[in-house]
ChimeraX commands (.cxc) that place a marker at each C-alpha (Angstrom):
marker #1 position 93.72,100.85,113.42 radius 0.5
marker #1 position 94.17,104.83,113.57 radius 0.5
marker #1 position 93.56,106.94,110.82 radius 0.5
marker #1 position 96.34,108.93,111.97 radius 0.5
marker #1 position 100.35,108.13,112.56 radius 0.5
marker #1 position 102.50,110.77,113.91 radius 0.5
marker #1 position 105.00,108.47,114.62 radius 0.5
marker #1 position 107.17,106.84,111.88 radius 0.5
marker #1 position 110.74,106.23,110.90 radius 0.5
marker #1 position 112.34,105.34,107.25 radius 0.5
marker #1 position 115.72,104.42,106.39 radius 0.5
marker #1 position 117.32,107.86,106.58 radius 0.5
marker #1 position 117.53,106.70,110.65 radius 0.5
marker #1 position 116.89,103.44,111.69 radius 0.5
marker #1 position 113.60,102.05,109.96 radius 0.5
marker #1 position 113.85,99.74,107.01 radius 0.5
marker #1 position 111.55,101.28,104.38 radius 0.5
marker #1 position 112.23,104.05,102.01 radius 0.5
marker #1 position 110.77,107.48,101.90 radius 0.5
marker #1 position 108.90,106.19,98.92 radius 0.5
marker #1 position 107.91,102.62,100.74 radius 0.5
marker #1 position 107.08,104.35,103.76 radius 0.5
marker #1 position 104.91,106.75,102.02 radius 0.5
marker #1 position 103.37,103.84,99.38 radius 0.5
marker #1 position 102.38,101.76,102.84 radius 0.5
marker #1 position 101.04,104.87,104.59 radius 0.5
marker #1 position 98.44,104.86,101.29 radius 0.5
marker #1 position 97.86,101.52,101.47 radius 0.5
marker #1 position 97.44,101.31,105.52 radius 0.5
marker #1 position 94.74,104.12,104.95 radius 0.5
marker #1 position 96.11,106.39,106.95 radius 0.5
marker #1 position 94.94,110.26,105.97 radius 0.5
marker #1 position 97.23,112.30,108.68 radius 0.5
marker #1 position 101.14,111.12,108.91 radius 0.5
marker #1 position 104.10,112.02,110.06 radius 0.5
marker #1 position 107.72,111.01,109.58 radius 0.5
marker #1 position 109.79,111.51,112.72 radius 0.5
marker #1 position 113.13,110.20,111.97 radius 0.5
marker #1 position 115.62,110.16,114.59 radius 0.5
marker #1 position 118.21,113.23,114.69 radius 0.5
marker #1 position 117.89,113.96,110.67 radius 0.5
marker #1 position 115.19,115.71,108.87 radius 0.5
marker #1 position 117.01,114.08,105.79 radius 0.5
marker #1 position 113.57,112.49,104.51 radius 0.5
marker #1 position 111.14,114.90,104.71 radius 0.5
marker #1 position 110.52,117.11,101.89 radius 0.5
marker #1 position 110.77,113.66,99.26 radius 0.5
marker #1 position 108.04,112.69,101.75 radius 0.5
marker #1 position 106.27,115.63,100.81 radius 0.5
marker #1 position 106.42,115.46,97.65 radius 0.5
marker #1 position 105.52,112.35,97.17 radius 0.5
marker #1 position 102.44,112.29,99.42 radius 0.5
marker #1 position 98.90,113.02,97.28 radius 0.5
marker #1 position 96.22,115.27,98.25 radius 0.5
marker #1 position 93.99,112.89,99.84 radius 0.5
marker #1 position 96.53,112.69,102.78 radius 0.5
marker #1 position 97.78,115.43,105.22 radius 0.5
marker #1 position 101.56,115.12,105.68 radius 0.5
marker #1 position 103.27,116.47,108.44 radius 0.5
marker #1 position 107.17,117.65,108.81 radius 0.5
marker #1 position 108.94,116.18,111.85 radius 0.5
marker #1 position 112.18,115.02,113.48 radius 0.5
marker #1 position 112.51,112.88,116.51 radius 0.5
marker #1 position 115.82,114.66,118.78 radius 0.5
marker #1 position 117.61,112.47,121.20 radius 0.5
marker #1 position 117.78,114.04,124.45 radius 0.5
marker #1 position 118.73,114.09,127.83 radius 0.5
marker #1 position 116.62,116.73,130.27 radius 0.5
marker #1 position 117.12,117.79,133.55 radius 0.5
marker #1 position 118.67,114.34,134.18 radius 0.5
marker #1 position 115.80,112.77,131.86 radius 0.5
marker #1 position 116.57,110.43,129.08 radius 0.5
marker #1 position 114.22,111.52,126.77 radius 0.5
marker #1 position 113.18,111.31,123.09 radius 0.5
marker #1 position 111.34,114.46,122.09 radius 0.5
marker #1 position 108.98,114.60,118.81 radius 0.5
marker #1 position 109.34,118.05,116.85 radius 0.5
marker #1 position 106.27,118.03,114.13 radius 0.5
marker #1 position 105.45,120.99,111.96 radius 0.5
marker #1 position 108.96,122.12,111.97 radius 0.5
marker #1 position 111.00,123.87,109.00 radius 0.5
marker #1 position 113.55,121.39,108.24 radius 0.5
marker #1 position 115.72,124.66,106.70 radius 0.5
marker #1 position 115.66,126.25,110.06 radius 0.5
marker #1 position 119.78,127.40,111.31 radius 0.5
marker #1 position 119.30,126.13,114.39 radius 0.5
marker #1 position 118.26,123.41,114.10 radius 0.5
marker #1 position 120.33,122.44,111.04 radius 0.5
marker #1 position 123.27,123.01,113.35 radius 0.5
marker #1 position 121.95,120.72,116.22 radius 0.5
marker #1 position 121.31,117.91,113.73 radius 0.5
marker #1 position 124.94,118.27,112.65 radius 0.5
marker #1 position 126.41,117.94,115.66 radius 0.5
marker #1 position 124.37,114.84,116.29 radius 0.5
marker #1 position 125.81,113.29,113.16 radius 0.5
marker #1 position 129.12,113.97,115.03 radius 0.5
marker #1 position 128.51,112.82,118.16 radius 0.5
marker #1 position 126.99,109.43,116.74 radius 0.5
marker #1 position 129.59,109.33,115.15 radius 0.5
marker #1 position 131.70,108.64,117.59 radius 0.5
marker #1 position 129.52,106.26,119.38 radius 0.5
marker #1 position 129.21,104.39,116.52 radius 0.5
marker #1 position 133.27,104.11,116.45 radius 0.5
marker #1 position 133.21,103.28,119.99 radius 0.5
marker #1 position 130.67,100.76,119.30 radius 0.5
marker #1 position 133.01,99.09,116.99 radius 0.5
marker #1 position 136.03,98.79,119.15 radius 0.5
marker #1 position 134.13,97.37,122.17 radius 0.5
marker #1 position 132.63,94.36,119.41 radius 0.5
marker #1 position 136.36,94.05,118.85 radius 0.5
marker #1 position 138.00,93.83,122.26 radius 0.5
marker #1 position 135.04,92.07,123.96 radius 0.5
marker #1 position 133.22,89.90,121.35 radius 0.5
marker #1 position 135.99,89.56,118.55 radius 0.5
marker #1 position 133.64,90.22,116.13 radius 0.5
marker #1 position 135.58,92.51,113.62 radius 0.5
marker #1 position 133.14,93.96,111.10 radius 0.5
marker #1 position 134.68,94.12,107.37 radius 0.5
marker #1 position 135.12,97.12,104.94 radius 0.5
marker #1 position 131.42,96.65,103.35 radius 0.5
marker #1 position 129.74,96.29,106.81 radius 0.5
marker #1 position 131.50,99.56,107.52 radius 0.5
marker #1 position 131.13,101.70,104.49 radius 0.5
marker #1 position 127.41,100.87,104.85 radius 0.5
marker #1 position 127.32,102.37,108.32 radius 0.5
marker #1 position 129.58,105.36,107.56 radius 0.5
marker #1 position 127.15,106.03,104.48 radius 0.5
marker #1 position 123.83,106.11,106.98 radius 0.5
marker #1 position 122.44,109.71,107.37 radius 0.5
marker #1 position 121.49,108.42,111.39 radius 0.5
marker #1 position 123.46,105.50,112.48 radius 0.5
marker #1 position 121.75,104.08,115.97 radius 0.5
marker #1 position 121.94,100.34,117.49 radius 0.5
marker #1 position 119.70,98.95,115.32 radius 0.5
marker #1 position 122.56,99.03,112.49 radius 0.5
marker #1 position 124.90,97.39,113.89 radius 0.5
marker #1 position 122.70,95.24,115.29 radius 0.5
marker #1 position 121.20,94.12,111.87 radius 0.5
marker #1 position 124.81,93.18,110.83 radius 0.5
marker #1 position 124.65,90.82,113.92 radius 0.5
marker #1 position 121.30,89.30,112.63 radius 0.5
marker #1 position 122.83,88.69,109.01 radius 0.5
marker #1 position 125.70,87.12,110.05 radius 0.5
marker #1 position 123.24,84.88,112.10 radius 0.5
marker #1 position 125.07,85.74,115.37 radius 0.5
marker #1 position 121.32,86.59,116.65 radius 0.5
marker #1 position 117.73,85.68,115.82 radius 0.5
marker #1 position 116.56,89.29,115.89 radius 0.5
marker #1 position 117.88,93.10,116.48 radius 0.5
marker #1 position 116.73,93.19,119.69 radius 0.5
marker #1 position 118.39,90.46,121.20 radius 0.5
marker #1 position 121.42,91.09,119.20 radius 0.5
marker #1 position 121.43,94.91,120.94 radius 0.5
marker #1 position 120.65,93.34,124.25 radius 0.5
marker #1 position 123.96,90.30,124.31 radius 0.5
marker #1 position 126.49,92.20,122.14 radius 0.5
marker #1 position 125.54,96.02,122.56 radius 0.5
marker #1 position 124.64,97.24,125.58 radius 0.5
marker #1 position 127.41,96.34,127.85 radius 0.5
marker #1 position 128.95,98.73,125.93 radius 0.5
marker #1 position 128.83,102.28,128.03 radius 0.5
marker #1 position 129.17,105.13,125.95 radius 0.5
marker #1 position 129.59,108.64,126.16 radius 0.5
marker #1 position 127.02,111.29,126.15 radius 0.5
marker #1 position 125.83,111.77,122.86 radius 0.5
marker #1 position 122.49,113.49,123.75 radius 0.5
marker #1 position 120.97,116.32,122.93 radius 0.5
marker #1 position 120.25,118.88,126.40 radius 0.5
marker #1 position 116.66,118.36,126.32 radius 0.5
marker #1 position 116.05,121.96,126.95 radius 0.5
marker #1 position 118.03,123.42,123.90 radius 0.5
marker #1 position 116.55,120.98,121.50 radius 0.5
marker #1 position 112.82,122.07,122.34 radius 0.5
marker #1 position 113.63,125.76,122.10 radius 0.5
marker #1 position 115.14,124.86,118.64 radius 0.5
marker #1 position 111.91,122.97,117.58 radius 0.5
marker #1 position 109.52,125.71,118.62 radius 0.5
marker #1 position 111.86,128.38,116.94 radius 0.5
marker #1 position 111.51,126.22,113.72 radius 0.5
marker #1 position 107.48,126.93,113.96 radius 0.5
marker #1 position 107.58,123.33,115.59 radius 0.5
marker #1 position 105.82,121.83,118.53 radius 0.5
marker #1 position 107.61,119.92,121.00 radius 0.5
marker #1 position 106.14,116.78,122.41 radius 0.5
marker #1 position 107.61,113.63,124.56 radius 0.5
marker #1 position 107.90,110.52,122.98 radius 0.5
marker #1 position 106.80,107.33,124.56 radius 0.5
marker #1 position 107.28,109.26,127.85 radius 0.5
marker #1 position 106.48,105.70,130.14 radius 0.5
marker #1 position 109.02,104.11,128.23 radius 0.5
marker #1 position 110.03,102.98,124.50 radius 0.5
marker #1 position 110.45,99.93,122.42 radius 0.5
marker #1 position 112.21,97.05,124.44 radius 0.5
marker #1 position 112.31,99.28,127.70 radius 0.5
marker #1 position 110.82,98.61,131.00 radius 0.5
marker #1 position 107.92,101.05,131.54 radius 0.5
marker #1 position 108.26,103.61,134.76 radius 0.5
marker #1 position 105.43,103.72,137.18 radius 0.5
marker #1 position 102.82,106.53,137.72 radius 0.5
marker #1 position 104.59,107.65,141.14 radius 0.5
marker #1 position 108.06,107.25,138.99 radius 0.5
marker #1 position 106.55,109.93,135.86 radius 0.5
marker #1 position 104.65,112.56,137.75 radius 0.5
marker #1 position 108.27,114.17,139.04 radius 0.5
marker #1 position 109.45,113.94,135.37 radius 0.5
marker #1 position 106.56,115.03,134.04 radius 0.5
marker #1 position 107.17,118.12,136.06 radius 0.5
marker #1 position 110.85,118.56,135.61 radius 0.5
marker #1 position 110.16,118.22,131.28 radius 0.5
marker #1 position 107.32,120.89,131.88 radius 0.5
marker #1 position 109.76,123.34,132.83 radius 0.5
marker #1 position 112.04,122.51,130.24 radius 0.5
marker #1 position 109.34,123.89,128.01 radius 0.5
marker #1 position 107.56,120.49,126.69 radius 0.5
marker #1 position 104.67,120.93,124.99 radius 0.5
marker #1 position 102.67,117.89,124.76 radius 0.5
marker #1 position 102.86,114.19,125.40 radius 0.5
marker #1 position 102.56,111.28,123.21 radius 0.5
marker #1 position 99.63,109.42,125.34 radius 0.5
marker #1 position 98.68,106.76,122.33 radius 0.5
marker #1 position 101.51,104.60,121.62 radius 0.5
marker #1 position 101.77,100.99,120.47 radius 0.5
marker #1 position 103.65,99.81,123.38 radius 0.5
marker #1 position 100.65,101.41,125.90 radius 0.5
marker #1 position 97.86,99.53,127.44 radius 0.5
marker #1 position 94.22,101.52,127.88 radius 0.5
marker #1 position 95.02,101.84,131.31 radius 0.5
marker #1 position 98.76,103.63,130.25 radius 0.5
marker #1 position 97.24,105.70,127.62 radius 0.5
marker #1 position 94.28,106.96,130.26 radius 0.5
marker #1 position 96.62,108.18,132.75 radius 0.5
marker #1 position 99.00,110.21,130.41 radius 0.5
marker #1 position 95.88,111.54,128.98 radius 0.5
marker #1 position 94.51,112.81,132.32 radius 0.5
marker #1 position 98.44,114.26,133.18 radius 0.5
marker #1 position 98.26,116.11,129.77 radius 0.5
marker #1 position 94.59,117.29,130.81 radius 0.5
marker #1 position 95.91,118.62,133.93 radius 0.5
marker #1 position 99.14,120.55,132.82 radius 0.5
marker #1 position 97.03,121.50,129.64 radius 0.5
marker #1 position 99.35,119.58,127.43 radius 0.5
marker #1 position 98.65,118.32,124.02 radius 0.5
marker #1 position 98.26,115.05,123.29 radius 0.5
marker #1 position 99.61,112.90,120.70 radius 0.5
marker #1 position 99.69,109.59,119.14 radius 0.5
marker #1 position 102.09,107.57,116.95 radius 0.5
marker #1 position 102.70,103.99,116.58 radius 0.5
marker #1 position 106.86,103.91,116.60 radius 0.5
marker #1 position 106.50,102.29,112.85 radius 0.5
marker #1 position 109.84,101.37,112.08 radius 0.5
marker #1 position 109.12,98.91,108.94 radius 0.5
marker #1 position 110.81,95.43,109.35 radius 0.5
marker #1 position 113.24,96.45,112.15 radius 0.5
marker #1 position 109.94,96.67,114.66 radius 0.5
marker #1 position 106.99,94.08,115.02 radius 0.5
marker #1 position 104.76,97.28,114.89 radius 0.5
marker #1 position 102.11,98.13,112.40 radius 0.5
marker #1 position 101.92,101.62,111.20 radius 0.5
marker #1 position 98.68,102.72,112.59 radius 0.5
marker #1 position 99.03,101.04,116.12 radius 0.5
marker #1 position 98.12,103.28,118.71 radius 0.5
marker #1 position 97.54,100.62,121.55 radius 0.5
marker #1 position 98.87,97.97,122.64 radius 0.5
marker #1 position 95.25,96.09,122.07 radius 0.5
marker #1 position 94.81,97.61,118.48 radius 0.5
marker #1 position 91.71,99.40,119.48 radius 0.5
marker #1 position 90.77,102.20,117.31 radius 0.5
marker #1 position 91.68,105.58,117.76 radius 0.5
marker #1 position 89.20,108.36,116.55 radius 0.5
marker #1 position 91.33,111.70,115.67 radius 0.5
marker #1 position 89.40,113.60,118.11 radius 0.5
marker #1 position 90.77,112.42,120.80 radius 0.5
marker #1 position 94.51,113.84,119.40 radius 0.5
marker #1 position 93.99,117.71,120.19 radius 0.5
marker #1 position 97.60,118.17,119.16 radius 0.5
marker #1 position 96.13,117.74,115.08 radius 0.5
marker #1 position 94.06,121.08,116.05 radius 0.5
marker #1 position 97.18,122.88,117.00 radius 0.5
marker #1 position 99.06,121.58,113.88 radius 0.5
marker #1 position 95.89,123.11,111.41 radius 0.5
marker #1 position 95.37,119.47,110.45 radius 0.5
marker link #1:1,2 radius 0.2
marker link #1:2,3 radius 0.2
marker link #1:3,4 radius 0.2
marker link #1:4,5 radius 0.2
marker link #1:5,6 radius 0.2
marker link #1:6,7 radius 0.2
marker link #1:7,8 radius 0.2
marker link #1:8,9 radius 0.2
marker link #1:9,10 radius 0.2
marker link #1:10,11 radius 0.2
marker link #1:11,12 radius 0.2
marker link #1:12,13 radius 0.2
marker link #1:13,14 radius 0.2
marker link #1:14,15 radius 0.2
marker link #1:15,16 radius 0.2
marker link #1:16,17 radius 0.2
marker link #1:17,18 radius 0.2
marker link #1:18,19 radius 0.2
marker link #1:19,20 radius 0.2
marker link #1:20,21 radius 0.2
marker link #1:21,22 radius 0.2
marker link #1:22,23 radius 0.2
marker link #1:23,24 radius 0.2
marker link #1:24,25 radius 0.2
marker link #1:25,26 radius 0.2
marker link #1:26,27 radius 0.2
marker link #1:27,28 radius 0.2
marker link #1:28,29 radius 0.2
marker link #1:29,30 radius 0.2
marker link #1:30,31 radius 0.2
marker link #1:31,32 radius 0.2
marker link #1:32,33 radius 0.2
marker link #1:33,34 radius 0.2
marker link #1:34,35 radius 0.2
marker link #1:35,36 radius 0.2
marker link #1:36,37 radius 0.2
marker link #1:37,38 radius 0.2
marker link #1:38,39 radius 0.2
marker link #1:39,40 radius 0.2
marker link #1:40,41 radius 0.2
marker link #1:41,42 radius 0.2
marker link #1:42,43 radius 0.2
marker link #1:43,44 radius 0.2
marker link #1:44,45 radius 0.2
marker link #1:45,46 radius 0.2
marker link #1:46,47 radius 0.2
marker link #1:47,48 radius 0.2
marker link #1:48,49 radius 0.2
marker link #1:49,50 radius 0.2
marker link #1:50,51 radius 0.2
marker link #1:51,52 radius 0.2
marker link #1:52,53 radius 0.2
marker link #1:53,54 radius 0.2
marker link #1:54,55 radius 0.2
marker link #1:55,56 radius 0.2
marker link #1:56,57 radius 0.2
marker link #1:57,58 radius 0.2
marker link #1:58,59 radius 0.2
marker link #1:59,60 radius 0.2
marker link #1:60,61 radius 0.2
marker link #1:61,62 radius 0.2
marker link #1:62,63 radius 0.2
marker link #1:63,64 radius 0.2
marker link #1:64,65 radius 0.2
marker link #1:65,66 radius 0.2
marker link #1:66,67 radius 0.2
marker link #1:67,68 radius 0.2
marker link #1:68,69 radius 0.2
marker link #1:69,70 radius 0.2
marker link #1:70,71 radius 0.2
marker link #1:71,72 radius 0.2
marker link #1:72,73 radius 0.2
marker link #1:73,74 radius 0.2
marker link #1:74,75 radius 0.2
marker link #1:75,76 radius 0.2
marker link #1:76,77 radius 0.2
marker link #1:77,78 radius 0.2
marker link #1:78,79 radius 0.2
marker link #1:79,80 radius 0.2
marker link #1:80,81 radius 0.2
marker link #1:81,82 radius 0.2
marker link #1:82,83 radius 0.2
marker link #1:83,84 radius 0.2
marker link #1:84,85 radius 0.2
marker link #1:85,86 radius 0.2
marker link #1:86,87 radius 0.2
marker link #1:87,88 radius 0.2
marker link #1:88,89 radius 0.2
marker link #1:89,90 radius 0.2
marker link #1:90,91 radius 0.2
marker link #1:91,92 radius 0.2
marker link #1:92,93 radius 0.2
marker link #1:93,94 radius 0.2
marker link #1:94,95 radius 0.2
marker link #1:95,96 radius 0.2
marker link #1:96,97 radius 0.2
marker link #1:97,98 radius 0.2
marker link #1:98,99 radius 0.2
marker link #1:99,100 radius 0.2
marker link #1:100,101 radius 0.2
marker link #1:101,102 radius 0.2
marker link #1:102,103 radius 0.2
marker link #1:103,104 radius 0.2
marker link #1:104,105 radius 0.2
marker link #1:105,106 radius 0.2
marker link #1:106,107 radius 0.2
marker link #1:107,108 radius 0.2
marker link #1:108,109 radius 0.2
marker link #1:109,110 radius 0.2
marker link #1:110,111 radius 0.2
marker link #1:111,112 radius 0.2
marker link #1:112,113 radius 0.2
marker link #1:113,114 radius 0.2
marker link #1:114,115 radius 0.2
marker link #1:115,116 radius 0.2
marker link #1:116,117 radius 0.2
marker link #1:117,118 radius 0.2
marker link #1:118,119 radius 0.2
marker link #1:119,120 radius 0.2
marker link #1:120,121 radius 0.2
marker link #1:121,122 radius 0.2
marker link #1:122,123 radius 0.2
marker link #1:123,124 radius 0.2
marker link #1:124,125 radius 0.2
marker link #1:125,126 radius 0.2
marker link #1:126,127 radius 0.2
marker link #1:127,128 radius 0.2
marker link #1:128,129 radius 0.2
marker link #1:129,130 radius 0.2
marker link #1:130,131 radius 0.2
marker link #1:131,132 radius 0.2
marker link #1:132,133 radius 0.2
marker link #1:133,134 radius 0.2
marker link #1:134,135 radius 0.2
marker link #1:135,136 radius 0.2
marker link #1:136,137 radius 0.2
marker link #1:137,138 radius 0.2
marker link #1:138,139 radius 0.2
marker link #1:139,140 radius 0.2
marker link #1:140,141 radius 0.2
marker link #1:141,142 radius 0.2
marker link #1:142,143 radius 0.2
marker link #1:143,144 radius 0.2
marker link #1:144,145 radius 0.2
marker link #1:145,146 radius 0.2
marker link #1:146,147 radius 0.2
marker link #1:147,148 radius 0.2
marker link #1:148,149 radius 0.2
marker link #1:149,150 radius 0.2
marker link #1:150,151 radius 0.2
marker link #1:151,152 radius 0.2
marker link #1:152,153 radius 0.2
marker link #1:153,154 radius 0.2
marker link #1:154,155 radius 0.2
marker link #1:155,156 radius 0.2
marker link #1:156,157 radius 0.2
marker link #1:157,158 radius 0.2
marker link #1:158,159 radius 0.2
marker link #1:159,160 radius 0.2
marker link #1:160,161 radius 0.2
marker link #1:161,162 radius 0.2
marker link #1:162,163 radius 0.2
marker link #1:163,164 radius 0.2
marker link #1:164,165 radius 0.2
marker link #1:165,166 radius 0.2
marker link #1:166,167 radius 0.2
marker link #1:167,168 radius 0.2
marker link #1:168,169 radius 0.2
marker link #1:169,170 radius 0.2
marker link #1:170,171 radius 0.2
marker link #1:171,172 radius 0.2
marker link #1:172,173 radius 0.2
marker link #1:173,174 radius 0.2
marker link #1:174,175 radius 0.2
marker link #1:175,176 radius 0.2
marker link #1:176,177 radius 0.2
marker link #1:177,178 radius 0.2
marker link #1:178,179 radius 0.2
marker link #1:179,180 radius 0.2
marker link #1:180,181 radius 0.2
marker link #1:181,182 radius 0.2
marker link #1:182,183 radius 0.2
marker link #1:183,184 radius 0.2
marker link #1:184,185 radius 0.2
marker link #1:185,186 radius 0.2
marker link #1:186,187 radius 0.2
marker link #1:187,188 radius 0.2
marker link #1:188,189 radius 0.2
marker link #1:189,190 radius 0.2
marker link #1:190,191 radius 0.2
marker link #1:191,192 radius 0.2
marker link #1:192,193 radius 0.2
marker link #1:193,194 radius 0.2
marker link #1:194,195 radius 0.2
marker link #1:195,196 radius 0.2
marker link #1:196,197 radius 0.2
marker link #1:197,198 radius 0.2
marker link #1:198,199 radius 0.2
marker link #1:199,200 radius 0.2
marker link #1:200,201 radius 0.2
marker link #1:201,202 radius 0.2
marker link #1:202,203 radius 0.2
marker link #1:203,204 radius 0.2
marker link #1:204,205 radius 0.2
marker link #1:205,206 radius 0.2
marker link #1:206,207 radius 0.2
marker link #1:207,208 radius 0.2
marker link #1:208,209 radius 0.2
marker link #1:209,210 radius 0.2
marker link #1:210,211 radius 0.2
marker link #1:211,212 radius 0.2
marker link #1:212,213 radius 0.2
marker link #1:213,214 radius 0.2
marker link #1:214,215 radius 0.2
marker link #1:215,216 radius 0.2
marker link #1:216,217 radius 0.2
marker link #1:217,218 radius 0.2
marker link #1:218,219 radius 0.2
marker link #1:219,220 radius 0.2
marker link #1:220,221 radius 0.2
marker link #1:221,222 radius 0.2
marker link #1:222,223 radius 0.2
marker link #1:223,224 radius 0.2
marker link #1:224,225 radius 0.2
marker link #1:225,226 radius 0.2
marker link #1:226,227 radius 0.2
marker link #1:227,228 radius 0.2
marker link #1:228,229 radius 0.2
marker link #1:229,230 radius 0.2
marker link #1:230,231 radius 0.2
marker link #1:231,232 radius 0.2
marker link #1:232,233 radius 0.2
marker link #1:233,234 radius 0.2
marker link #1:234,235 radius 0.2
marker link #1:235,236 radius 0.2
marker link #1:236,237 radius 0.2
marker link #1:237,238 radius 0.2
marker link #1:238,239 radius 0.2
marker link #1:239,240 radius 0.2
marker link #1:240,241 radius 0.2
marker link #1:241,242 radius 0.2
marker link #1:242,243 radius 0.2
marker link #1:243,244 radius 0.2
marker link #1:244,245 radius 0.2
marker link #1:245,246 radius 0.2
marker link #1:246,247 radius 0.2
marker link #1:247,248 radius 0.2
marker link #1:248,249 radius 0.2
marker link #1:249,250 radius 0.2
marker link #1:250,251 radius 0.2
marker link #1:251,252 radius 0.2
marker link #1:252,253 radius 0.2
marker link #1:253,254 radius 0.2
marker link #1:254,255 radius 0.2
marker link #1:255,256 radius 0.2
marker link #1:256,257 radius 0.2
marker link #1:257,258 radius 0.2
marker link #1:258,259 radius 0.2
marker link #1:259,260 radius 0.2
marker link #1:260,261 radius 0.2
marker link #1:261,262 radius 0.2
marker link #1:262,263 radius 0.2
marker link #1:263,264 radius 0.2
marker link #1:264,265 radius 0.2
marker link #1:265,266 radius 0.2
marker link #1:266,267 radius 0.2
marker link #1:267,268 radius 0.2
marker link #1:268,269 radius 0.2
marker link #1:269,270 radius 0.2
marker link #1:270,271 radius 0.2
marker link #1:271,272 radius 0.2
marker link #1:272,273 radius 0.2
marker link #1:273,274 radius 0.2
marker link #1:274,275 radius 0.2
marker link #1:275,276 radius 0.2
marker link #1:276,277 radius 0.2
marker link #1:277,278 radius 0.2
marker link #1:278,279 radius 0.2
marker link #1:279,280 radius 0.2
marker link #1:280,281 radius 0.2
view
């Protein structure tokens, strides 16, 4: 296990732990350098800074949905000022535009599965800061319609087709880096559940993000092999990128440990994460 996370979720999107659990389990994981990244909402951030102690670096971050150059894309903004305009704006319109996935959502479990979700299960999804699959799907699981989230998501989500409700990939990193932020691509081979692209498939992404202004790439992930996490490293090398490293820690809604940088567990020393340099960490 890492001594370093720059990739974790809490409740305010679609993790299961608190600010304060998350935070409590980053002590007690031993983890000195973390990072919460929630997805579209920098709702949990400054409780996580107040709550973490001086033995442990925090560091401020947001997770934007994206779509660039053609790219579905999730990019990591991390030292950013969660009071910046623009960037309070963008989240807001994401709350918008999820929200009308999420109604969307709801109709097609109506009309193709006849699964009608009651007043609770909706006032608890209308009350969520960042309302993604995972929600819904956790409804699914409860009702024991599904063994897990994932396959729940998988039989009774994703034949649904809905709108764009992405950030443009562009706009979002100029937001982060005019919040003081750095911009980096998440899981850039390929996220939880998803089928990872090949080398020959990334290199023309690679250079298509680059020119949408990306500034580093998230090269240790849980997900990755050695052999995954080598070859990002050596792309980031080459473009003089920064790399990164965050496990995808999502509490009981994800098998994954915070601290898991590999998909073999192997420990990660921090000097191999120049992007903790850039962030005066």
């Amino acid at each position: 296990m890492a001594k370093f996370d720059l990739h974790l979720h809490s409740n305010n999107s679609d993790g299961s732990d608190t600010v304060f659990e998350l935070v409590d389990n980053v002590k007690k994981s031993g983890i000195k350098i973390f990072a919460l990244t929630d997805h579209d909402t920098v709702e949990g951030v400054n409780e996580a800074d107040r709550l973490t102690t001086s033995e442990i670096k925090f560091i401020k971050g947001v997770e934007l949905t994206c779509i660039a150059k053609g790219i579905k894309c999730h990019i990591l903004g991390y030292n950013i000022n969660p009071q910046s305009k623009e960037l309070t704006e963008l989240i807001e319109l994401g709350k918008k535009l999820r929200r009308i996935k999420l109604e969307g959502r709801i109709k097609y479990l109506k009309e193709v599965w006849n699964i009608e979700l009651t007043k609770d299960e909706l006032d608890w999804l209308y009350s969520r800061k960042s309302v993604v699959k995972t929600h819904i799907a956790n409804i699914l699981v409860n009702r024991g319609l599904s063994d897990n989230n994932v396959d729940a998501m998988k039989k009774y989500l994703d034949g649904y087709h809905a709108p764009n409700t992405r950030f443009d990939g562009e706009k979002a990193i100029k937001i982060i880096k005019g919040a003081g932020g750095v911009a980096v691509w998440a899981h850039p081979l390929g996220g939880e559940g998803e089928e990872h692209i090949s080398e020959q498939e990334f290199i023309p992404k690679l250079e298509k993000m680059i020119k949408c202004g990306i500034q580093g790439l998230e090269c240790y992930y849980s997900r990755y092999s050695i052999q995954e996490i080598e070859f990002l490293k050596n792309c980031a090398q080459k473009h003089n990128l920064l790399i990164s490293g965050g496990s995808d820690y999502h509490g009981s809604n994800k098998t994954v440990p915070i601290g898991r940088l590999n998909i073999s567990d192997k420990n990660v020393d921090s000097g191999e994460i120049n992007i903790l340099k850039i962030l005066g960490k």
